[in-house]
Phi, psi and omega in degrees: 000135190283310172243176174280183174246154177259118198225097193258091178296124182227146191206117201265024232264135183232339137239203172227125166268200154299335174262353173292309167321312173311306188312328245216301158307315171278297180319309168319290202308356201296070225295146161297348163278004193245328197217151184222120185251130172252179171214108201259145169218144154287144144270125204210161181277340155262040191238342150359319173236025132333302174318284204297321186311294196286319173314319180338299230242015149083359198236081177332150202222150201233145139257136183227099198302126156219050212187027193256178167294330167285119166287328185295302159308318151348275200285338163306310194311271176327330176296307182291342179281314159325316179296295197306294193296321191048029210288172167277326169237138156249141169258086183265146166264085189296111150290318155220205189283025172201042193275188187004054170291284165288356153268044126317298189285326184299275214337283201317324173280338184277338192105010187320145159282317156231118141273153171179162188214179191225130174280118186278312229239050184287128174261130153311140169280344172272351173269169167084183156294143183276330178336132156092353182303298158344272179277022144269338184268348178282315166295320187310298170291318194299329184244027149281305181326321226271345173273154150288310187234173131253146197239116175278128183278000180170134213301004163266322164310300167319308187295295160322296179313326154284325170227007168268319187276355191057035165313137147310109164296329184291350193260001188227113188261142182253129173214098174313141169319160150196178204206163193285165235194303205286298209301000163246042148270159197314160173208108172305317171290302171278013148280322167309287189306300199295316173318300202310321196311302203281006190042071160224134191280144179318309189294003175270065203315135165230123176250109210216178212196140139264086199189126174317139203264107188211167161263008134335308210280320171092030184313307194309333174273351182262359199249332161294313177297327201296325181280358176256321165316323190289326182312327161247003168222062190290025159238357187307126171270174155230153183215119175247120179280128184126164181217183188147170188302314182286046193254341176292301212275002161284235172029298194291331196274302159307318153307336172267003151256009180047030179277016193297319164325320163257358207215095193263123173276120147319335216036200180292126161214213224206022169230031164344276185325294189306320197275318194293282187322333151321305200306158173245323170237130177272130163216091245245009192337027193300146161305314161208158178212188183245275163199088198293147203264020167249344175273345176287308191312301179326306203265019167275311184288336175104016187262156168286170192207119173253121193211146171316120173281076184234145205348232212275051187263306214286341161286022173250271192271105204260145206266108184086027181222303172247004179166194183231165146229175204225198190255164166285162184033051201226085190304304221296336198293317212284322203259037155244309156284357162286329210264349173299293184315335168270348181258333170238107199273326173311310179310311192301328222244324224279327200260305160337287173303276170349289225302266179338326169307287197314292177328315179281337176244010174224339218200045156316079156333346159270335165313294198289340179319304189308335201251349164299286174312319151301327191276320167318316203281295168321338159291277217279347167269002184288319173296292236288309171341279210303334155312276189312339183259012166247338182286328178278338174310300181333151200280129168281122199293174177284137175272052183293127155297132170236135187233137228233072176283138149277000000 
């Protein structure tokens, strides 16, 4: 390709998860002779360092209002920006299955030539109240009409989106979650340093979570589980990282079991690798998932992982192999596989080791760049074919001779 393309990662994201990482993984790798990647964001104060993440790194950053009171503006903002942007590709990024809905429809009506997006969060549509199915699966085809692909982050998603949403299975590509591997290996030093900070003694199990305090996540049960753990390991700490709406009523929930003692909240921070290497143990309690980057991170750092059997987590965490799983929203499960894993440190170093393989030969951050990319270059030489196949199409003008008898 001679020139580049204008390639615009968009995201209606108003806080930050897991799928804003994915962004933060992808977006640097993007090569610049083929592509100049941009990033439409709402601006919000806690998307701030989303901002600061890509300037950092040289990649111009867009605001784009999607989140105003008017839906009718929802979809103008984006419409003019796109019209303004002229890009070749748009990417949107789905927090969850109807996220960026009017800039999809902005993309389509401006004319964008290729859109696609990557689905984190298919949530079943049969769980939960059934109220709404109906006008979830109708936005739902509208804004599959309205992409070329959706790209599913694990082969339970890729499953849902076909049959709970009636996706085109040929319109949905699996390019499984992955995470850098080197910048989550183990560190002797930041296990040392995060221990002093949190006063957990070496001799001291510590077991924790990374994860927005939401009701995705399933904290309150694992805060249920803790007293029949402490019963056999009573020096045990916990730690949970992260912050989110549900932090008062966890926080009021640990003081009325009187756990303060064992159960320290970190809040956010931005030394991740070093804090996994504390750990001795992982735990992950979701409700529903896509296929999480926190548990990739885990088993990069070499930790075992006890995580909830929920959509692609289990293509991750192989149940006795690299960790156990358990049923969602089951304090008893959480603390019976917490307390088989403490009791056994081989088992423990043994699922550790696996983990860290599996990450490294399946859950690549080049893997998922490369396959990000190839589905770009194929668009964009599908455009350029078509161009060249309209141009030879065109009527060939007419030629008159003048022949000259003597």
């Amino acid at each position: 390709m001679s020139a580049t393309h204008k390639l615009i990662f968009f995201s209606d994201a108003i806080f930050l998860g897991g799928a804003e990482e994915y962004l933060k993984l992808l977006v640097p790798e993007m090569n610049r002779e083929k592509y100049q990647p941009r990033v439409a964001l709402t601006r919000r104060p806690d998307t701030q360092s989303l901002v600061e993440f890509f300037e950092k790194r040289h990649v111009a950053v867009d605001f784009v209002e999607t989140h105003s009171k008017s839906p009718l503006e929802n979809f103008l903002s984006p419409l003019r920006y796109f019209r303004q942007q002229r890009p070749s590709i748009v990417h949107f990024n789905l927090n969850n299955p109807f996220g960026c809905f009017f800039p999809v429809l902005a993309a389509f009506c401006s004319g964008v030539p290729w859109k696609l997006a990557t689905e984190h969060l298919a949530f079943e549509l049969a769980s939960g109240k059934r109220a709404g199915i109906r006008t979830k699966k109708l936005v739902k085809k509208i804004l599959t009409f309205c992409l070329d692909y959706t790209i599913a982050v694990s082969q339970a998603n890729k499953r849902l989106l076909v049959r709970d949403y009636e996706v085109d299975p040929f319109r949905v590509k699996l390019i499984r979650n992955c995470v850098d591997v080197e910048k989550y290996a183990f560190s002797p030093e930041g296990r040392a340093r995060v221990r002093r900070e949190l006063k957990v003694a070496e001799d001291q199990f510590l077991v924790g979570t990374v994860a927005r305090f939401s009701f995705q996540k399933g904290h309150e049960y694992i805060i249920e589980a803790i007293p029949r753990i402490l019963e056999h390991f009573p020096q045990t700490r916990f730690v949970f990282v992260g912050d989110g709406p549900e932090h008062d009523r966890l926080l009021a929930k640990v003081q009325q079991q009187q756990l303060q003692s064992h159960v320290l909240f970190a809040g956010v921070r931005d030394d991740i690798p070093s804090v996994l290497s504390a750990m001795d143990l992982f735990l992950l309690t979701s409700i529903f998932e896509g296929l999480p980057l926190s548990i990739l991170e885990a088993m990069a750092a070499g930790l075992p992982v006890v995580a909830t059997s929920v959509s692609g987590t289990p293509e991750a965490v192989l149940h006795k192999v690299t960790g156990l799983l358990i049923p969602p929203a089951n304090s008893l499960a959480i603390s019976q596989a917490v307390i088989e894993l403490l009791g056994r440190s081989q088992l423990r170093r043994w699922m550790g080791d696996r983990g860290r393989l599996v990450v490294r030969q399946q859950f690549n951050k080049a893997f998922m760049v490369k396959q990000v990319e190839d589905i770009y270059d194929t668009l964009i030489a599908a455009n350029h074919n078509m161009d060249e196949t309209a141009t030879s199409a065109s009527p060939t003008p007419l030629r008159a001779s003048i022949i000259v008898l003597s």
